[in-house]
Every structure is written in C-alpha cells, then in structure tokens.
C-alpha positions as CSV (number, residue, x, y, z in Angstrom):
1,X,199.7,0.9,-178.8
2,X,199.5,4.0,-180.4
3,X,200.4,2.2,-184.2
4,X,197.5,0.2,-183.3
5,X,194.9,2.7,-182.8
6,X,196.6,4.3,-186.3
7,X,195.8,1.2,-188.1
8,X,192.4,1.0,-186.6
9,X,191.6,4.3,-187.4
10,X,193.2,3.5,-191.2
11,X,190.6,0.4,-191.2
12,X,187.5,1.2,-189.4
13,X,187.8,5.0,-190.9
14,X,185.5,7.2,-188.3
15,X,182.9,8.9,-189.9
16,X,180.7,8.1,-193.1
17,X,178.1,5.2,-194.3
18,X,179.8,2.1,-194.8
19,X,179.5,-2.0,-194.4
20,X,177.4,-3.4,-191.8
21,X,178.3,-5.5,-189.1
22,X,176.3,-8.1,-187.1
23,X,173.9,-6.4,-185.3
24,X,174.9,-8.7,-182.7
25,X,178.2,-8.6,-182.3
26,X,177.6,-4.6,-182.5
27,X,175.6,-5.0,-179.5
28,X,177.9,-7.2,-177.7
29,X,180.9,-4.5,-178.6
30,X,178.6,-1.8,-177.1
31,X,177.9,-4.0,-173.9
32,X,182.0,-4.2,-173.3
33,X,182.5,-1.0,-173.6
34,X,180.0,0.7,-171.9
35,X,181.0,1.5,-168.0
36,X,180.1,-1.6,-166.4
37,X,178.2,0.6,-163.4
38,X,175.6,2.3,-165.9
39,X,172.2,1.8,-165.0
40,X,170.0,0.4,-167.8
41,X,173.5,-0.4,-170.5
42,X,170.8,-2.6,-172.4
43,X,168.8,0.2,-172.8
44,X,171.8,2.5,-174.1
45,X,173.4,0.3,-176.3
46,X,169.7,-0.4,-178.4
47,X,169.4,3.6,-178.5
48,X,173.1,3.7,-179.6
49,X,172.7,1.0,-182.5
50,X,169.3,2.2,-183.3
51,X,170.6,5.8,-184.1
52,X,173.9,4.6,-186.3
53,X,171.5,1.5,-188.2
54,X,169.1,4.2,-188.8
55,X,171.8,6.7,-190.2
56,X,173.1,4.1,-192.1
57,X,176.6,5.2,-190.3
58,X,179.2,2.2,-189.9
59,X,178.9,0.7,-186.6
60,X,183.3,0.1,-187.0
61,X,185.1,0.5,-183.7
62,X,186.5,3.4,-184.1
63,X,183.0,4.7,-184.3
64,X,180.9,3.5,-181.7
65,X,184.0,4.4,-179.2
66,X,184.1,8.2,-181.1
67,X,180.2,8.2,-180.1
68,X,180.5,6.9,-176.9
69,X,183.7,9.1,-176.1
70,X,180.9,12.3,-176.4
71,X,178.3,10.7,-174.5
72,X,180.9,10.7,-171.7
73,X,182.7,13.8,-172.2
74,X,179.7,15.7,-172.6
75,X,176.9,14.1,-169.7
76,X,178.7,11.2,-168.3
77,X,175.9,9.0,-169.4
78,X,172.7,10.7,-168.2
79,X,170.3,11.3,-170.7
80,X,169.6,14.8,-168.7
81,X,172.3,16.2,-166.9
82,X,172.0,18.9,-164.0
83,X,173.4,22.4,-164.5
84,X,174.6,23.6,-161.6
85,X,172.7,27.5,-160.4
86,X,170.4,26.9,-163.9
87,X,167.7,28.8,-162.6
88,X,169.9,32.3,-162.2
89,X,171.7,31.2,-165.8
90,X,168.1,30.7,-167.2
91,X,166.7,33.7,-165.9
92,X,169.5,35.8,-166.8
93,X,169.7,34.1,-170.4
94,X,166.5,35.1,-170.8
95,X,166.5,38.9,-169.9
96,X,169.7,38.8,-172.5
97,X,167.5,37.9,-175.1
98,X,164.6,39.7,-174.8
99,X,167.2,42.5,-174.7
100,X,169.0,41.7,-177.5
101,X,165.6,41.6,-179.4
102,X,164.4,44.5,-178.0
103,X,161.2,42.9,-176.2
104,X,160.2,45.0,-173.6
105,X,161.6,44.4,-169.9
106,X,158.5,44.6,-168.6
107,X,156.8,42.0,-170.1
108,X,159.6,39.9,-168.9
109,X,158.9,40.6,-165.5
110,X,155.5,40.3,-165.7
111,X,155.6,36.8,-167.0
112,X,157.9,35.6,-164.2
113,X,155.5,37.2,-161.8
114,X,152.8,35.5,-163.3
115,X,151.9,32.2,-160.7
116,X,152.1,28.8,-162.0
117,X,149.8,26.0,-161.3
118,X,151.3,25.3,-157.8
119,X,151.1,28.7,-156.7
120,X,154.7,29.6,-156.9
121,X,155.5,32.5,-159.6
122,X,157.3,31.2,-162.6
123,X,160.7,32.9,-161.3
124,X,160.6,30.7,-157.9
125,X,160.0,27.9,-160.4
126,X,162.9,28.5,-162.6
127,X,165.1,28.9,-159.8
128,X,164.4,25.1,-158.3
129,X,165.0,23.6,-161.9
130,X,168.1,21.8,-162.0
131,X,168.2,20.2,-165.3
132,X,167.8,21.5,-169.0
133,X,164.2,19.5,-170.0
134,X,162.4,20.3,-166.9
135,X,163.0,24.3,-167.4
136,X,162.4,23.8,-171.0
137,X,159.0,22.1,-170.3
138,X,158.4,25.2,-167.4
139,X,159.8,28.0,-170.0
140,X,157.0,26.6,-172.7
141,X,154.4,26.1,-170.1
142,X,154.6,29.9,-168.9
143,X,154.3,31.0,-172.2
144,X,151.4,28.9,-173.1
145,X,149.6,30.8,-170.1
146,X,150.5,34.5,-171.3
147,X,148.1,36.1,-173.2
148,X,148.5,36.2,-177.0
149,X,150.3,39.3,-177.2
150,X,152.9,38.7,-174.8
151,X,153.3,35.1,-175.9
152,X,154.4,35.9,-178.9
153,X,157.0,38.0,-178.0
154,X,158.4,35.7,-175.4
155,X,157.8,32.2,-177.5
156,X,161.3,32.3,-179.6
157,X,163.1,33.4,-176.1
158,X,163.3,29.7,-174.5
159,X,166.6,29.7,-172.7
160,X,167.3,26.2,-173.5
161,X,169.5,25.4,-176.8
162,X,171.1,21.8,-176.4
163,X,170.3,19.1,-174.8
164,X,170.2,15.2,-174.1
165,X,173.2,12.7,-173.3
166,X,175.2,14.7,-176.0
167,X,174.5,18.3,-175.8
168,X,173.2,18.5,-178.9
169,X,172.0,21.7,-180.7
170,X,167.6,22.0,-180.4
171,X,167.6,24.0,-183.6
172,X,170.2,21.3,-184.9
173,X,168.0,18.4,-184.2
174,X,164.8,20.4,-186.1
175,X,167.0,21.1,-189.5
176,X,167.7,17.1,-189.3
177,X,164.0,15.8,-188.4
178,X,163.6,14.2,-191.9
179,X,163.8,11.1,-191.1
180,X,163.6,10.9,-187.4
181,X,163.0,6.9,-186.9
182,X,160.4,7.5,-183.5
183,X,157.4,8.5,-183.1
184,X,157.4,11.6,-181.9
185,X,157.0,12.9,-177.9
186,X,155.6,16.5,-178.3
187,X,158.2,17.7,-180.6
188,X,161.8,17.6,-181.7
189,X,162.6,19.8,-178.8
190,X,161.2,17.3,-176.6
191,X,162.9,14.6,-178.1
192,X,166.8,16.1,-177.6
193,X,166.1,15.9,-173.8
194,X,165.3,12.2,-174.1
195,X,168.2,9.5,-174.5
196,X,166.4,8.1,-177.8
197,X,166.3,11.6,-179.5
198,X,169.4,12.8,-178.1
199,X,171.7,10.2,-179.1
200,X,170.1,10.2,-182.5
201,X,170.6,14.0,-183.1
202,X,174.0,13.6,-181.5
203,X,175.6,10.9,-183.5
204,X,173.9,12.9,-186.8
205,X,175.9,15.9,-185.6
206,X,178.9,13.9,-185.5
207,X,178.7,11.4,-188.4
208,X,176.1,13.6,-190.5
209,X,178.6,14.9,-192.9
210,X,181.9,13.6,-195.2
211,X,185.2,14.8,-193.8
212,X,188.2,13.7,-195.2
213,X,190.2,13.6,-191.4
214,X,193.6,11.5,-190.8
215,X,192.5,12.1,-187.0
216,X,189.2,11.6,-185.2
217,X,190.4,14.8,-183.3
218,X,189.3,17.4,-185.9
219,X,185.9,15.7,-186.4
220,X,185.6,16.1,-182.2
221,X,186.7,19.6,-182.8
222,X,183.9,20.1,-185.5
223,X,181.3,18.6,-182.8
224,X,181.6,21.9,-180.7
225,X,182.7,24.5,-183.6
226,X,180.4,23.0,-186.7
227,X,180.7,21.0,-189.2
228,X,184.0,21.6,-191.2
229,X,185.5,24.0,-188.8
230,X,188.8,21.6,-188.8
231,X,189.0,22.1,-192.5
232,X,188.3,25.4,-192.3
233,X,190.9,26.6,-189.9
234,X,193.2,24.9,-191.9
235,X,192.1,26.9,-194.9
236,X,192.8,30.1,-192.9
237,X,196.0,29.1,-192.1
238,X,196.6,28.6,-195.6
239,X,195.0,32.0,-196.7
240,X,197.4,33.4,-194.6
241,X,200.4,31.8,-195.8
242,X,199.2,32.4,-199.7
243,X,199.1,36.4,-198.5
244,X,201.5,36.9,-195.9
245,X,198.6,38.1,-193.6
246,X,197.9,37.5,-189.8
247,X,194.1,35.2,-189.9
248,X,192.6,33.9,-187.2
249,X,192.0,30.1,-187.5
250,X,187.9,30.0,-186.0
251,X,186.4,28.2,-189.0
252,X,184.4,30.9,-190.0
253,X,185.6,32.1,-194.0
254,X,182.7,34.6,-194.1
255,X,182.1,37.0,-191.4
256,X,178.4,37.2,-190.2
257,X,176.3,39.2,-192.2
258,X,179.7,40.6,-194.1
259,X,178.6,42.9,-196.8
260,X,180.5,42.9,-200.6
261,X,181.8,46.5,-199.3
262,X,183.0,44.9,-196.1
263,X,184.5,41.9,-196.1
264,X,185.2,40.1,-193.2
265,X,189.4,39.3,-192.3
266,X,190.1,35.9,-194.8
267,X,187.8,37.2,-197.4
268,X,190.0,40.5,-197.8
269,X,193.1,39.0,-197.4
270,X,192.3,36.6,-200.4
271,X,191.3,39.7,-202.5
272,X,194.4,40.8,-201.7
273,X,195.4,38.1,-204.0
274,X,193.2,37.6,-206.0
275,X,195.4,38.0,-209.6
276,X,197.4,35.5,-208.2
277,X,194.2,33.4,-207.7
278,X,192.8,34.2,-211.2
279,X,189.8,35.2,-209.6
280,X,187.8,38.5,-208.9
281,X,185.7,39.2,-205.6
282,X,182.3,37.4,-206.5
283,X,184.1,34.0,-207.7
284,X,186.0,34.7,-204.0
285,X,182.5,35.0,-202.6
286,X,181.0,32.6,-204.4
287,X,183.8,29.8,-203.4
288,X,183.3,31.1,-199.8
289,X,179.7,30.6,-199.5
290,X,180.6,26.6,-200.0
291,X,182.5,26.4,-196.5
292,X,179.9,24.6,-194.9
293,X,179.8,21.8,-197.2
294,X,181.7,19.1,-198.3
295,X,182.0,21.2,-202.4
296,X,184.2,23.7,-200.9
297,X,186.9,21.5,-201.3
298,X,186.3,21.0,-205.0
299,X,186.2,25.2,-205.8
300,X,189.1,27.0,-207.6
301,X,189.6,28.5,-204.3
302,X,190.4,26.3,-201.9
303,X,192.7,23.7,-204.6
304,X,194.6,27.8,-205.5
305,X,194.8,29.0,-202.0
306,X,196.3,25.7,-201.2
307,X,198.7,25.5,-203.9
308,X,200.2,28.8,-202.9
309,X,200.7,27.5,-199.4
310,X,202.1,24.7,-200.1
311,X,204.7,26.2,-202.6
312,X,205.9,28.4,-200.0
313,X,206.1,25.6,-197.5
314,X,209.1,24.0,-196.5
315,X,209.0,21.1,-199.3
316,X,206.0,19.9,-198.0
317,X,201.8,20.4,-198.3
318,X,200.5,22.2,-195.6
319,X,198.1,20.9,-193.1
320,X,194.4,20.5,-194.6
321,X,193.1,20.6,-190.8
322,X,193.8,22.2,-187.9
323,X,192.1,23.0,-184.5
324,X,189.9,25.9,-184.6
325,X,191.1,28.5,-182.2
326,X,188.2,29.5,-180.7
327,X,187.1,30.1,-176.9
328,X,183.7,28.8,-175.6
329,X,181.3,31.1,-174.2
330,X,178.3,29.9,-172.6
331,X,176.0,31.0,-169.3
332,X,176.9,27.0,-168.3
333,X,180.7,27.7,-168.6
334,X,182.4,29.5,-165.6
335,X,186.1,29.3,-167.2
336,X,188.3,29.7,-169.8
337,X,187.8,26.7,-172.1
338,X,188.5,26.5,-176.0
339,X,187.4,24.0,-178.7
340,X,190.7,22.6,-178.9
341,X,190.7,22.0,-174.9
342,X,187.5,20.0,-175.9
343,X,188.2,18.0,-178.9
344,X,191.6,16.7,-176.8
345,X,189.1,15.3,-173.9
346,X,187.2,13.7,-176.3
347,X,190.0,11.9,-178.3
348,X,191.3,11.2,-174.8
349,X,188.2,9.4,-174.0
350,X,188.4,7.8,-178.0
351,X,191.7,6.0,-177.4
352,X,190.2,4.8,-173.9
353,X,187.5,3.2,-175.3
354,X,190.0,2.5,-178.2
355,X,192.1,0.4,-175.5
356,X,189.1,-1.7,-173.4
C-alpha cells in the first residue's frame, strides 16, 4: 500500500498548475470521497472544484485528497466551526492587543460597556458567541457604533484572524483577493467565514506556491508555519552543519525586524562563514531576504550552504526539507501542540483519503 501512495504521489505530483481532468469525473472523485454523512456533499464538492478550476491547480488525486485532508483536520467539514469559551478568548485577545498597541484600557472598557441593539452590553454579547464569523460580524458592529475617535483606535483590534472550513489566515485571504472568482459578500473578511471564500483562500494557501516536496507532509507543514518553512528548516539544518553551530529549525532565516548590527541566529552563524561562502554580509542578507519565495533556491547561498553540508555528510546530500520545529501558540489552543504534530494528522488524513 504504501509503494502505491509513492507512485501516486510520483504521478499525480501534489501541488502546482497542471493538466485538467474531466470536470466530471473530478466531481464524481469528490462525491466518493467525501464522508458519505455530510450535509449538502453537492454543495462542497462544486466549492471544492470551483476553487482549484479557478486556480488553475491540478485537480490529480493526490490533490483533492491533500485539500480535503485540511478541511477535516482543521473543521471537520463545517464551514464555521465553534470555539469552545470564545467569548473569554475574544475578550481577552482583545485587551492583549490594545495592550500591545498601547490603546488605552479604558477605551476598551468603555466600548464593551457600550449596549448593543438588543440591550445587552457588547461584553455579554461576546461572551454568548460561539463561532468565529458571528463575533467577527459583533466585533465590527461595535466598532461601527463608537464614536470616531475611539473607532479608530479599536478598528485594527478585531480578535478574529482565520477562519472558514480551513482556518485560513483573514489577512492571508486579502494579500490574495486578485482574482477572487465571487462576487463579493461585504468583504474578504466576510468571505473566509463562508465555505465558498474559505475553501478558495484555503486551497490558495496550500497550492499557491512551487515547492519542490518528495512528501505531501512538508507542504502540510508549510500550511500552519508559511509557505516554505519545510525548505527552510532544512536550510537551517544545513547552516548548521556548514558551521558547526547549534540552529533552530523554525523556518524563519531572518529574525524579525533583525538589524545589519544584529543579526538574528542563522544569519550569524553564516557570517561566521562567510570566506568559505565567498560572500560578505549584504550578499548573506540579500540571499536571505529570498526565503519566502521560490528564488531562494536559485541564490549563491542556499546552492554554497548546501554544498558544504553535504560534503561533510556521510556520502550523501542532506535533506532539502525538514519539519519545522516550532510549537503553536494560540488563545484557541489549550496544550502543547507543534507543527510537526499537525502536518502528521494531516498526512494521516492524506493517505486515508489516499486509500477510499
């Protein structure tokens, strides 16, 4: 079984624009493989299609059943799942921010004190919401009712940052908009929380980009950890091979807001090398600002650092991807849970569908 799912893989490829198959036989393979007790499977498989025809992303097997193994890892099929306690996470999310952007705590309060149009103050509300597009539609309506002052400073603080069957990313969805096949209902925001919009931004997020994978595990990996974090963590690893320093493997090659004085971890450790690289620290720079992006893999950098490594391997080229070590932190997560805990479900889930 498993040289099977291999050669499918091998065949179908997962990932990336390619032939077209018969919209109807696409339809029929969605139909099979959906769970046989989902309400409305007609209307999920059209939404399904519709997103890859419009994407222009092969419909192959391996595919549909990598889509459909997020769908069910992520919501279980409902276009808007309930968050258990959301309206203590929302509320608490939302004093963090305003925190962390130094808005003041009393106009916090008094917006939550302020009474919406049943009567109820906008805290009582948020604490009955149970799902992510009703306290997203609440957070917006509150804000629309502050004064101007106060609206403004509470306007960029919505609680709510993924949605829809897939969990995608809101401010994901509006980088990607060109494009966007529907008509839209309100806004991209508003569109994530439906099935139409969220399946469309979701199977961008997971199809959106080239990645040169043996394994539909990394791209699952890059799902939760962005694009290319796979590639990247492999890249660490060989960084730290090439210098003989300890890296963390999180996909991240420039640390946030990392100055030219302060480097973050793998930047330093590769101008620790950097004679050996033939390269000084803005061509290390330069190289590292590709990560996100398919031409990192074409730099000087990346095709030296990997060269080291694999000339101090044992006879053989190092891995060009690896599972990110990173741990998830979220208000919806109560425990310990990693990206590589979550790109394993999903492949799980891949070789089910893989098998029906």
């Amino acid at each position: 079984m498993a040289f099977l799912l291999v050669l499918v893989l091998v065949l179908a490829g997962c990932g990336g624009i390619g032939p077209q198959r018969d919209p109807q036989q696409v339809r029929a393979e969605l139909l099979r493989k959906l769970p046989a007790t989902l309400r409305d499977r007609e209307g999920w498989a059209r939404d399904i299609q519709a997103a890859f025809a419009a994407q222009d992303i092969a419909p192959s097997t391996s595919n549909l059943c990598a889509a459909l193994a997020v769908i069910e890892q992520e919501s279980t099929y409902r276009a808007d799942p309930p968050v258990p306690g959301l309206g203590d996470i929302a509320i608490a999310e939302i004093k963090r921010r305003a925190a962390a952007r130094h808005v003041p705590a009393f106009a916090v309060d008094a917006a939550l004190k302020l009474h919406a149009p049943d009567g109820r103050s906008y805290a009582q509300r948020l604490q009955s919401m149970r799902t992510e597009r009703e306290l997203s539609e609440l957070y917006e309506g509150m804000v629309a009712r502050l004064p101007l002052g106060s609206g403004k400073l509470l306007a960029g603080l919505n609680p709510v940052r993924t949605g829809g069957p897939m969990q995608v990313r809101v401010d994901f969805a509006e980088r990607h908009a060109r494009g966007y096949p529907y008509a839209l209902d309100g806004s991209i925001r508003h569109e994530v929380f439906g099935r139409r919009g969220g399946l469309y931004f979701g199977i961008r997020h997971l199809f959106g980009y080239p990645a040169h994978y043996d394994r539909p595990l990394y791209r699952f990996a890059d799902f939760n950890a962005g694009w290319y974090a796979s590639r990247n963590a492999a890249f660490q690893q060989a960084a730290a091979i090439a210098s003989g320093t300890r890296l963390a493997r999180d996909g991240d090659l420039l640390a946030p807001g990392a100055s030219m004085a302060r480097p973050g971890a793998t930047e330093a450790a590769l101008r620790g090398i950097a004679p050996a690289l033939r390269m000084d620290a803005a061509a290390i720079r330069r190289d590292l600002e590709k990560g996100r992006s398919a031409a990192f893999e074409a730099t000087p950098l990346y095709q030296r650092v990997f060269a080291i490594a694999d000339g101090k391997g044992a006879g053989r080229p190092v891995p060009r991807a690896l599972l990110p070590q990173i741990e998830l932190h979220s208000p919806k997560i109560s425990r310990r849970l990693t990206t590589a805990w979550f790109a394993q479900r999903v492949e799980q889930r891949w070789r089910q569908c893989m098998a029906r």
